[in-house]
MARLODO-29601 format. One record per residue: x, y, z of N, C-alpha, C, O, CB in turn; residue number from 1; residue in three letters. Coordinates in steps of 0.05 Angstrom, whole numbers, always signed. Glycine has a CB too. Layout:
<rs>
(r (X; Y; Z); (X; Y; Z); (X; Y; Z); (X; Y; Z); (X; Y; Z); NUM; 'ala')
...
</rs>
This chain:
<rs>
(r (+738; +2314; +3267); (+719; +2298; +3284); (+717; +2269; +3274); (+716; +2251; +3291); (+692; +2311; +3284); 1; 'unk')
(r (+715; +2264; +3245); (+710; +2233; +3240); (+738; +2223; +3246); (+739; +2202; +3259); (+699; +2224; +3206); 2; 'unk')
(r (+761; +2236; +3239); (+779; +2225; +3246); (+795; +2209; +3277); (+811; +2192; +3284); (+787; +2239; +3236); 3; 'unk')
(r (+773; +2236; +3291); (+793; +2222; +3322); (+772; +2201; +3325); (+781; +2180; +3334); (+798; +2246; +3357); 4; 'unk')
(r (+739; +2202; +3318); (+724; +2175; +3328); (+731; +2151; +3308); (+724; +2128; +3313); (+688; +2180; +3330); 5; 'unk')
(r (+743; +2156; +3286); (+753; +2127; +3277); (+783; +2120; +3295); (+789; +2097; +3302); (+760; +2128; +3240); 6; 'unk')
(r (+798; +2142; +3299); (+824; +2133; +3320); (+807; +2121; +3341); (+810; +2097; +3347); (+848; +2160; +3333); 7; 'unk')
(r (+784; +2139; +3356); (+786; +2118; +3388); (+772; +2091; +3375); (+780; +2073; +3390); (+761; +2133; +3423); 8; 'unk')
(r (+759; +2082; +3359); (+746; +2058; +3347); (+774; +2043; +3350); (+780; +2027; +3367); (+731; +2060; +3314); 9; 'unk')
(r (+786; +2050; +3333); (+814; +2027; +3334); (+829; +2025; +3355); (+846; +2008; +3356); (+835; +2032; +3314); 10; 'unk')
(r (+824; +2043; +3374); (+838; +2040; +3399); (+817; +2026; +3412); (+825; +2002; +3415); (+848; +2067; +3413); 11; 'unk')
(r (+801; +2028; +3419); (+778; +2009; +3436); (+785; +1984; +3421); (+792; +1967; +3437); (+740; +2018; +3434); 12; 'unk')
(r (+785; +1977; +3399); (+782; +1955; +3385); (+809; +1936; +3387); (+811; +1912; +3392); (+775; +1963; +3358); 13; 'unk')
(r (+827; +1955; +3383); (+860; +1938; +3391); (+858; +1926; +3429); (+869; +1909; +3442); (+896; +1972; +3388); 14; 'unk')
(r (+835; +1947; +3434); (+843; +1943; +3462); (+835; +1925; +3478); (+845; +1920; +3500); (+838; +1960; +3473); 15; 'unk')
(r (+809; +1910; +3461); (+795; +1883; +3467); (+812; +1861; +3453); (+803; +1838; +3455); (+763; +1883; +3455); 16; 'unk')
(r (+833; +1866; +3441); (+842; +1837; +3422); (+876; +1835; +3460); (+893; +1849; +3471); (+863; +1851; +3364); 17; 'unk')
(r (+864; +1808; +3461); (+897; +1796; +3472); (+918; +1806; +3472); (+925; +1811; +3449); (+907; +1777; +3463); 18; 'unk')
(r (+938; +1813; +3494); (+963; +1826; +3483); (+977; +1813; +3466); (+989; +1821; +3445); (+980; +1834; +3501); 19; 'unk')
(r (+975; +1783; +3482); (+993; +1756; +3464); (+979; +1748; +3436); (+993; +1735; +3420); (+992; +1725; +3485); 20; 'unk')
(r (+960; +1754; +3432); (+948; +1754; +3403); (+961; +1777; +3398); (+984; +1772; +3391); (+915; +1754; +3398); 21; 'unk')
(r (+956; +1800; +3398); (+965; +1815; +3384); (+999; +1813; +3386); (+1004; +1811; +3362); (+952; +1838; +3391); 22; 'unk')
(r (+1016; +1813; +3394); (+1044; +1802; +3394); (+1051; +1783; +3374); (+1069; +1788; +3357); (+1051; +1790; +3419); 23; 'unk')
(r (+1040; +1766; +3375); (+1036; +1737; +3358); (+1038; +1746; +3326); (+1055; +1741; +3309); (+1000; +1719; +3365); 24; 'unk')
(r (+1014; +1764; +3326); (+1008; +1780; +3304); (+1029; +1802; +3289); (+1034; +1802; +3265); (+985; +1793; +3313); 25; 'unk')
(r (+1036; +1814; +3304); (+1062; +1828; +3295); (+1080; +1807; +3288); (+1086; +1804; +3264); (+1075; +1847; +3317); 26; 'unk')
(r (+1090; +1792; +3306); (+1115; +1775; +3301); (+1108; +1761; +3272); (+1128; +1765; +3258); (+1121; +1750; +3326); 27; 'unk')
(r (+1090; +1748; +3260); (+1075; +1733; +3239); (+1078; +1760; +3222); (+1102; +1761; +3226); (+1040; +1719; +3246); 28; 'unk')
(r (+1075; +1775; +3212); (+1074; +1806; +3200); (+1106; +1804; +3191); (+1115; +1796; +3169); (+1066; +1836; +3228); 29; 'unk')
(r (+1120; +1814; +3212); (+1149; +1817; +3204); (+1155; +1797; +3195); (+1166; +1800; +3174); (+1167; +1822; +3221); 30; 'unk')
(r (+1151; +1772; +3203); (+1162; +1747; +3192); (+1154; +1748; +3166); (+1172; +1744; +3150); (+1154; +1722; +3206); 31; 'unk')
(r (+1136; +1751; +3159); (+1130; +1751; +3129); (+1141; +1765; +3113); (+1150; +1755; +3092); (+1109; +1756; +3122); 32; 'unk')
(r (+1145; +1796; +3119); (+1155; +1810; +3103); (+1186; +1807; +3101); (+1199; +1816; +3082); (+1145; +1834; +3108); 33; 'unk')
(r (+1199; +1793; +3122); (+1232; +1788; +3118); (+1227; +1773; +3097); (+1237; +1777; +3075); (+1253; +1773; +3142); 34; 'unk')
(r (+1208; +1748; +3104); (+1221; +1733; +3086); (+1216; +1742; +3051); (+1233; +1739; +3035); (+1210; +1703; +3093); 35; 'unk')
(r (+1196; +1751; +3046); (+1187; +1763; +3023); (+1210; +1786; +3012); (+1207; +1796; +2989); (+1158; +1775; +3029); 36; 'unk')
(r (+1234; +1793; +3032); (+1249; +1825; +3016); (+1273; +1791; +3011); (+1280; +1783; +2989); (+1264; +1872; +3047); 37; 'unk')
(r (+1280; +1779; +3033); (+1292; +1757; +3037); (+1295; +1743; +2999); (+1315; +1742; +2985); (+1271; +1738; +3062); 38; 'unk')
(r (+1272; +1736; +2995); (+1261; +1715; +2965); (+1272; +1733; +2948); (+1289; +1724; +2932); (+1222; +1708; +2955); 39; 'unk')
(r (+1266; +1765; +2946); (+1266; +1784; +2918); (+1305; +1788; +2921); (+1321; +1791; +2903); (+1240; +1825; +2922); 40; 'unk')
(r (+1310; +1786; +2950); (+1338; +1792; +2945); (+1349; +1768; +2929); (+1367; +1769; +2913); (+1355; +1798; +2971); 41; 'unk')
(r (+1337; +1750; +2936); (+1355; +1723; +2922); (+1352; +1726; +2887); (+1370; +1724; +2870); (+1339; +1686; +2936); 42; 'unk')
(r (+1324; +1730; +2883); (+1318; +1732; +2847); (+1331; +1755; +2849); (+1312; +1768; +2841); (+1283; +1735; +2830); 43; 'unk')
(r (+1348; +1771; +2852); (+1365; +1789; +2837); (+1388; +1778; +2846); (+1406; +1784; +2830); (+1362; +1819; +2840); 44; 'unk')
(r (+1398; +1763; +2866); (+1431; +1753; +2870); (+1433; +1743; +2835); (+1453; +1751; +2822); (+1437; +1718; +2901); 45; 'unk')
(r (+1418; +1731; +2824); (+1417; +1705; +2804); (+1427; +1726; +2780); (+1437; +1714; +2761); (+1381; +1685; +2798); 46; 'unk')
(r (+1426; +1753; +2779); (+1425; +1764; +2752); (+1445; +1780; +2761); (+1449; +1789; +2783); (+1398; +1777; +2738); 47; 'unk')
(r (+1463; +1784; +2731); (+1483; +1798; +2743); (+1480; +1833; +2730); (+1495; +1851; +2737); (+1514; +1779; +2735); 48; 'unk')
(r (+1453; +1837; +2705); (+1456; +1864; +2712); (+1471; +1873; +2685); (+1467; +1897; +2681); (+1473; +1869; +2741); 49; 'unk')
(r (+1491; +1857; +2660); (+1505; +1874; +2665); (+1501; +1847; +2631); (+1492; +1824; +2632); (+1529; +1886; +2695); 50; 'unk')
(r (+1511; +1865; +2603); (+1517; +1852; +2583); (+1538; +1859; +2565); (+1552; +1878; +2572); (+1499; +1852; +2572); 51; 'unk')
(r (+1544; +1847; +2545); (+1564; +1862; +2536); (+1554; +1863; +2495); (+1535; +1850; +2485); (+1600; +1843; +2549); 52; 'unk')
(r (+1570; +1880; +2480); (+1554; +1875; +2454); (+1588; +1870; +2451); (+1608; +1880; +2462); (+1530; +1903; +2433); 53; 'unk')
(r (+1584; +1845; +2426); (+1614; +1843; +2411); (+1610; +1848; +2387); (+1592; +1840; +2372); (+1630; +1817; +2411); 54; 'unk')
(r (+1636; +1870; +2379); (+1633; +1885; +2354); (+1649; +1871; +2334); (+1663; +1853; +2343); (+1641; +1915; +2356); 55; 'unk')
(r (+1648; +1876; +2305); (+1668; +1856; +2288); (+1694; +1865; +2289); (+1700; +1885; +2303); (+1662; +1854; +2257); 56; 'unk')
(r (+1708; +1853; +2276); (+1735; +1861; +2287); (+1746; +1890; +2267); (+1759; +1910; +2272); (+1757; +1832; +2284); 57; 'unk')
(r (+1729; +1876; +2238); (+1740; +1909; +2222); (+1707; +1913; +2214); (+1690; +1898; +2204); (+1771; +1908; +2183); 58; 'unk')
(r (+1707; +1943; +2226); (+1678; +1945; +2223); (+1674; +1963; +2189); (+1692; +1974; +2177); (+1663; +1964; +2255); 59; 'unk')
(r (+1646; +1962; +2181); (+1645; +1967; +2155); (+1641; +1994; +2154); (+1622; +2002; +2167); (+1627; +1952; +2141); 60; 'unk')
(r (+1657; +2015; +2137); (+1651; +2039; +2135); (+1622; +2047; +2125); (+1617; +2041; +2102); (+1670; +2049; +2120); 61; 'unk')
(r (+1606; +2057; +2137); (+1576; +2060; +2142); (+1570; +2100; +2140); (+1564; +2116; +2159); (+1568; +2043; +2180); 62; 'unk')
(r (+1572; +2103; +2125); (+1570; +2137; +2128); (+1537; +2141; +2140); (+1521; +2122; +2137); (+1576; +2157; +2090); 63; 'unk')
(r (+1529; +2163; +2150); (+1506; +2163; +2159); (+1493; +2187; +2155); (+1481; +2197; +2174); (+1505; +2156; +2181); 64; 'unk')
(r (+1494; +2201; +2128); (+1482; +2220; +2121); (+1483; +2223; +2087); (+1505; +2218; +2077); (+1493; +2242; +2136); 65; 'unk')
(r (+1465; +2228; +2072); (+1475; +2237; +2050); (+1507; +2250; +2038); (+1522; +2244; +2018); (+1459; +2252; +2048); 66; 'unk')
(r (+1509; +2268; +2058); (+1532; +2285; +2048); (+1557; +2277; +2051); (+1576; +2292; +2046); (+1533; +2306; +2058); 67; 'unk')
(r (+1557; +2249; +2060); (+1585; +2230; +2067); (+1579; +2207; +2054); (+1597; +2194; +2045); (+1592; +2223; +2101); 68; 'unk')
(r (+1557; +2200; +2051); (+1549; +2178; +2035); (+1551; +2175; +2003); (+1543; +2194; +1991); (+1524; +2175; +2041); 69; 'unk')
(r (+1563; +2152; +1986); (+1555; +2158; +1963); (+1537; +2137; +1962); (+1517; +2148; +1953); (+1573; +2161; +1943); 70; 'unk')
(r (+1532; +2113; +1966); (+1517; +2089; +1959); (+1491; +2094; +1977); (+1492; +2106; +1998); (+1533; +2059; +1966); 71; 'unk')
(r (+1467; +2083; +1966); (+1450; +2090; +1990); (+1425; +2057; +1987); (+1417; +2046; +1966); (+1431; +2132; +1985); 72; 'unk')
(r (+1421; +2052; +2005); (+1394; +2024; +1998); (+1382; +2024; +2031); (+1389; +2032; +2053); (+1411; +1980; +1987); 73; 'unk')
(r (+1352; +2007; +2016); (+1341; +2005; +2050); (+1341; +1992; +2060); (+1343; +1969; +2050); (+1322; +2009; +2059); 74; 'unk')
(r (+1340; +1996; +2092); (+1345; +1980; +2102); (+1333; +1947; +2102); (+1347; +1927; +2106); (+1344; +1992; +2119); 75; 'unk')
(r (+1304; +1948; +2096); (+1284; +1926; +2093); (+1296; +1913; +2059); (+1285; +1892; +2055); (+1246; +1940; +2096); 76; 'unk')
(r (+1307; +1918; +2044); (+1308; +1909; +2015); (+1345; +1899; +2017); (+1360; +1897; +2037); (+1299; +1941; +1988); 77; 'unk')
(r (+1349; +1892; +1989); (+1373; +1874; +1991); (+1391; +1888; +1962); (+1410; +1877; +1952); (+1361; +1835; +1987); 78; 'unk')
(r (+1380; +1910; +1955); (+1397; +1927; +1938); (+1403; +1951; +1944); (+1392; +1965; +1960); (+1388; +1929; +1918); 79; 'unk')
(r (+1432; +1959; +1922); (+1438; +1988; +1935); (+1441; +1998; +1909); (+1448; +1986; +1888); (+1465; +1992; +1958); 80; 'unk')
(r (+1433; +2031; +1914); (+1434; +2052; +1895); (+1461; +2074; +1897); (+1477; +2082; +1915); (+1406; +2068; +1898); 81; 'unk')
(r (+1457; +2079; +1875); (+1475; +2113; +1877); (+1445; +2131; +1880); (+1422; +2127; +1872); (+1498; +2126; +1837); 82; 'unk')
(r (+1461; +2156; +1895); (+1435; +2170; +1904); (+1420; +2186; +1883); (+1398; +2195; +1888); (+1440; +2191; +1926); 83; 'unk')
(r (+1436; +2190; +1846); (+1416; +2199; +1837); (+1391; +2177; +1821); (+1372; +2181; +1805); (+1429; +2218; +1822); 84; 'unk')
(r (+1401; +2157; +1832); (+1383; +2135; +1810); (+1352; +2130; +1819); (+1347; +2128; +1843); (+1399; +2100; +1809); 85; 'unk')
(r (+1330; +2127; +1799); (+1298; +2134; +1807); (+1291; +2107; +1828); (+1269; +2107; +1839); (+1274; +2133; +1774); 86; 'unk')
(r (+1312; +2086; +1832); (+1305; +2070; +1857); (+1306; +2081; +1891); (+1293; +2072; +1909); (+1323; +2047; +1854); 87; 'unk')
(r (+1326; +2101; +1890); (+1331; +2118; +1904); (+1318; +2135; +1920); (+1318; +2141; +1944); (+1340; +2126; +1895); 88; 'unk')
(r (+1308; +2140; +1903); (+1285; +2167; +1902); (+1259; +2155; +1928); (+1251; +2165; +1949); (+1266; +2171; +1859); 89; 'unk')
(r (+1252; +2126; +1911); (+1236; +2113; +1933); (+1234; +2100; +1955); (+1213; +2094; +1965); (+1227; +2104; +1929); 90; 'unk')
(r (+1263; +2093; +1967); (+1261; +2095; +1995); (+1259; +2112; +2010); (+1272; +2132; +2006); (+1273; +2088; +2003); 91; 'unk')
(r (+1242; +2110; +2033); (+1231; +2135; +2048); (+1258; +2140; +2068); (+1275; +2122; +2071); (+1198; +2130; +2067); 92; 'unk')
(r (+1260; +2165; +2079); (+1286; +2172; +2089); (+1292; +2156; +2115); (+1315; +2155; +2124); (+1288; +2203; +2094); 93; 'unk')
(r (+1266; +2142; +2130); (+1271; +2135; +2147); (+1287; +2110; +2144); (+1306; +2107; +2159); (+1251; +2135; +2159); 94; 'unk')
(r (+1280; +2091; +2123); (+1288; +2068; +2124); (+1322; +2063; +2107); (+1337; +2044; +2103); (+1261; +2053; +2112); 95; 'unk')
(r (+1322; +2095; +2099); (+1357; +2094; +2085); (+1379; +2083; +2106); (+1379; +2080; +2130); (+1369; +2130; +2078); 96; 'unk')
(r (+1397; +2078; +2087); (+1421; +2070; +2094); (+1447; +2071; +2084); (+1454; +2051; +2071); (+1419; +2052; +2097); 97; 'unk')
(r (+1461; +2088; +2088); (+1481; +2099; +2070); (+1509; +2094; +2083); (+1519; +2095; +2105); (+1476; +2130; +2067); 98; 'unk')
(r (+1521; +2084; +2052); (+1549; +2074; +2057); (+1568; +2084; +2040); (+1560; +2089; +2017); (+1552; +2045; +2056); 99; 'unk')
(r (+1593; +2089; +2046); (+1611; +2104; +2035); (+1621; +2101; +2007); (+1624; +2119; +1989); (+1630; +2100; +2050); 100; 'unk')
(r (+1626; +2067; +2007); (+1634; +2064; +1972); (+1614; +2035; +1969); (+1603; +2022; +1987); (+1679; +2057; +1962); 101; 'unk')
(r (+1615; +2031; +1943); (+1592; +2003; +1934); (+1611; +1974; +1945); (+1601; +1951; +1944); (+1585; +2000; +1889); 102; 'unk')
(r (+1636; +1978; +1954); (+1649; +1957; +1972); (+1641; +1952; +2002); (+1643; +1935; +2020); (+1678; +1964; +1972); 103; 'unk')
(r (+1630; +1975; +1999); (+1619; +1971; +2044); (+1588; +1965; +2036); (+1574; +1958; +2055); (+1622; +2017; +2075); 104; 'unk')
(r (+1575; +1967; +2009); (+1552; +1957; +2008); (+1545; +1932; +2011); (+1527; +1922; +2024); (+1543; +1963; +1991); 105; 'unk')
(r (+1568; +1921; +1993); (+1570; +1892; +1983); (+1583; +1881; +2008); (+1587; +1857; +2013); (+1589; +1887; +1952); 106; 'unk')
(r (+1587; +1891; +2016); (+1608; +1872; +2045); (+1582; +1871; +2064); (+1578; +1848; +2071); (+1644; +1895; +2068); 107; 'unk')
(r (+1564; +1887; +2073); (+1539; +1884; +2081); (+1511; +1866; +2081); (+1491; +1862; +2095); (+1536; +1898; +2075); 108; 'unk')
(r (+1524; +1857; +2050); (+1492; +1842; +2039); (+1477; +1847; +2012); (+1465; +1833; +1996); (+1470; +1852; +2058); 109; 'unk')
(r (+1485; +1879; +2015); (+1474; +1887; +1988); (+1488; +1881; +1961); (+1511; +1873; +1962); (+1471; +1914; +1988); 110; 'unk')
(r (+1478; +1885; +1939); (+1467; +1877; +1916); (+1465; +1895; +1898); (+1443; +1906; +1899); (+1446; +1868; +1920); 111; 'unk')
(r (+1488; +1906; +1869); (+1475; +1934; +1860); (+1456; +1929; +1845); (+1458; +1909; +1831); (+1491; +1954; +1846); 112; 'unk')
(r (+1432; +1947; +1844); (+1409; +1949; +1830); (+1408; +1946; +1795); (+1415; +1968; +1785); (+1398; +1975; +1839); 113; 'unk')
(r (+1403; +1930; +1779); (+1411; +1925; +1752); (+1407; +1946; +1743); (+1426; +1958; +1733); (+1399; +1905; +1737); 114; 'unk')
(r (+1385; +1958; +1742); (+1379; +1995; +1735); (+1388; +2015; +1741); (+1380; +2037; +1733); (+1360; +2006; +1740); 115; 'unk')
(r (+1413; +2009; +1764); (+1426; +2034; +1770); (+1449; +2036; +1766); (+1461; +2024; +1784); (+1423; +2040; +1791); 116; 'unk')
(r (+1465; +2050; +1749); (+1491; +2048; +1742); (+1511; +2071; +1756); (+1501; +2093; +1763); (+1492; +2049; +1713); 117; 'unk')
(r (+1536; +2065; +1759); (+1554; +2089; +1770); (+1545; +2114; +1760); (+1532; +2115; +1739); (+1583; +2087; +1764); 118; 'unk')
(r (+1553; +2136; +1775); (+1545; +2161; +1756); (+1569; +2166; +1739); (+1569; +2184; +1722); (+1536; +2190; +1774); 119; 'unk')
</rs>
Protein backbone atom coordinates (compact mmCIF):
# COMPACT_ATOMS: atom_id res chain seq x y z
CA UNK A 1 0.00 0.00 0.00
CA UNK A 2 2.69 2.77 0.85
CA UNK A 3 4.32 1.72 -2.05
CA UNK A 4 1.79 2.11 -4.90
CA UNK A 5 0.67 5.70 -3.13
CA UNK A 6 4.29 6.83 -3.29
CA UNK A 7 4.32 5.40 -7.19
CA UNK A 8 0.94 7.38 -8.00
CA UNK A 9 2.68 10.62 -6.06
CA UNK A 10 5.47 10.43 -8.57
CA UNK A 11 3.30 9.83 -11.30
CA UNK A 12 0.91 12.78 -10.57
CA UNK A 13 4.02 14.69 -9.89
CA UNK A 14 6.05 13.84 -13.20
CA UNK A 15 2.76 14.51 -14.63
CA UNK A 16 2.48 18.26 -13.75
CA UNK A 17 6.28 18.95 -14.80
CA UNK A 18 6.44 19.99 -18.89
CA UNK A 19 7.12 17.31 -21.29
CA UNK A 20 9.89 19.65 -22.77
CA UNK A 21 11.19 20.26 -19.26
CA UNK A 22 11.24 17.04 -18.54
CA UNK A 23 13.07 15.96 -21.99
CA UNK A 24 15.51 18.81 -21.43
CA UNK A 25 16.11 17.08 -18.15
CA UNK A 26 16.91 13.71 -19.29
CA UNK A 27 19.01 15.00 -22.15
CA UNK A 28 21.20 17.24 -19.30
CA UNK A 29 21.33 13.72 -17.18
CA UNK A 30 22.85 11.68 -19.98
CA UNK A 31 24.94 14.41 -21.01
CA UNK A 32 26.56 14.42 -17.82
CA UNK A 33 27.08 11.09 -17.19
CA UNK A 34 28.85 10.52 -20.85
CA UNK A 35 30.84 12.99 -20.18
CA UNK A 36 31.90 11.90 -16.59
CA UNK A 37 32.54 7.74 -17.88
CA UNK A 38 34.09 10.03 -21.04
CA UNK A 39 36.91 12.01 -18.23
CA UNK A 40 37.56 8.47 -16.10
CA UNK A 41 38.18 6.77 -19.52
CA UNK A 42 40.78 9.32 -20.39
CA UNK A 43 42.61 9.14 -16.56
CA UNK A 44 43.14 5.55 -17.29
CA UNK A 45 44.15 5.97 -21.26
CA UNK A 46 47.31 7.92 -19.35
CA UNK A 47 48.42 4.71 -17.28
CA UNK A 48 49.61 1.91 -18.79
CA UNK A 49 48.89 -0.71 -15.97
CA UNK A 50 51.75 -2.56 -16.25
CA UNK A 51 55.69 -2.46 -14.50
CA UNK A 52 58.49 -4.26 -14.73
CA UNK A 53 61.22 -5.22 -11.67
CA UNK A 54 64.99 -5.42 -13.05
CA UNK A 55 66.91 -8.11 -11.46
CA UNK A 56 70.92 -8.07 -11.17
CA UNK A 57 72.53 -9.72 -13.57
CA UNK A 58 74.30 -12.48 -11.20
CA UNK A 59 72.04 -12.70 -8.42
CA UNK A 60 73.47 -13.50 -4.84
CA UNK A 61 73.03 -17.01 -3.53
CA UNK A 62 70.49 -16.29 -0.64
CA UNK A 63 69.45 -19.70 0.98
CA UNK A 64 66.17 -19.24 2.83
CA UNK A 65 65.99 -21.57 5.61
CA UNK A 66 68.29 -22.71 8.22
CA UNK A 67 68.88 -26.05 6.75
CA UNK A 68 70.47 -24.60 3.47
CA UNK A 69 71.81 -21.74 5.14
CA UNK A 70 75.12 -21.53 6.85
CA UNK A 71 75.61 -17.67 7.51
CA UNK A 72 72.70 -16.05 9.08
CA UNK A 73 72.19 -11.86 10.10
CA UNK A 74 69.23 -9.51 10.28
CA UNK A 75 67.74 -8.06 8.19
CA UNK A 76 67.58 -4.42 10.05
CA UNK A 77 71.54 -4.78 11.30
CA UNK A 78 74.78 -4.76 9.18
CA UNK A 79 76.43 -8.03 10.56
CA UNK A 80 76.45 -11.64 9.87
CA UNK A 81 76.74 -14.75 12.08
CA UNK A 82 77.33 -18.48 11.90
CA UNK A 83 74.19 -19.96 13.32
CA UNK A 84 75.83 -21.33 16.40
CA UNK A 85 77.24 -17.97 17.65
CA UNK A 86 75.25 -16.13 20.91
CA UNK A 87 74.65 -13.07 18.33
CA UNK A 88 72.55 -15.39 16.54
CA UNK A 89 70.59 -16.63 18.94
CA UNK A 90 69.12 -12.94 19.15
CA UNK A 91 67.68 -12.22 16.12
CA UNK A 92 64.12 -12.97 16.14
CA UNK A 93 63.20 -15.47 13.30
CA UNK A 94 61.24 -13.03 11.64
CA UNK A 95 63.81 -10.60 10.83
CA UNK A 96 66.57 -13.55 9.76
CA UNK A 97 68.30 -13.75 6.75
CA UNK A 98 70.19 -16.53 5.59
CA UNK A 99 72.87 -16.95 3.11
CA UNK A 100 74.75 -19.78 1.82
CA UNK A 101 78.53 -18.98 2.39
CA UNK A 102 80.07 -15.61 4.30
CA UNK A 103 80.91 -14.52 0.43
CA UNK A 104 77.08 -13.99 -0.45
CA UNK A 105 77.03 -12.18 3.01
CA UNK A 106 79.70 -9.84 2.24
CA UNK A 107 78.58 -9.30 -1.36
CA UNK A 108 75.24 -8.10 0.32
CA UNK A 109 76.48 -5.57 2.81
CA UNK A 110 77.18 -7.52 5.63
CA UNK A 111 79.97 -7.48 7.94
CA UNK A 112 81.31 -10.61 10.08
CA UNK A 113 80.55 -10.09 13.67
CA UNK A 114 84.11 -9.64 15.65
CA UNK A 115 82.65 -12.23 18.27
CA UNK A 116 81.74 -14.67 15.95
CA UNK A 117 84.19 -16.95 14.51
CA UNK A 118 83.91 -19.87 11.85
CA UNK A 119 82.88 -23.00 13.54
Amino acid sequence: MIIAGLYQKCKDGIGRVPQDMLSIAILVLAASFSFGLGYLAGLDAGRTGTFSLEMASDPLPLATTAETGQIVASKNGTKYYFPGCAGAGRISDANKVWFASAAAAAAAGYAPAANCTAP
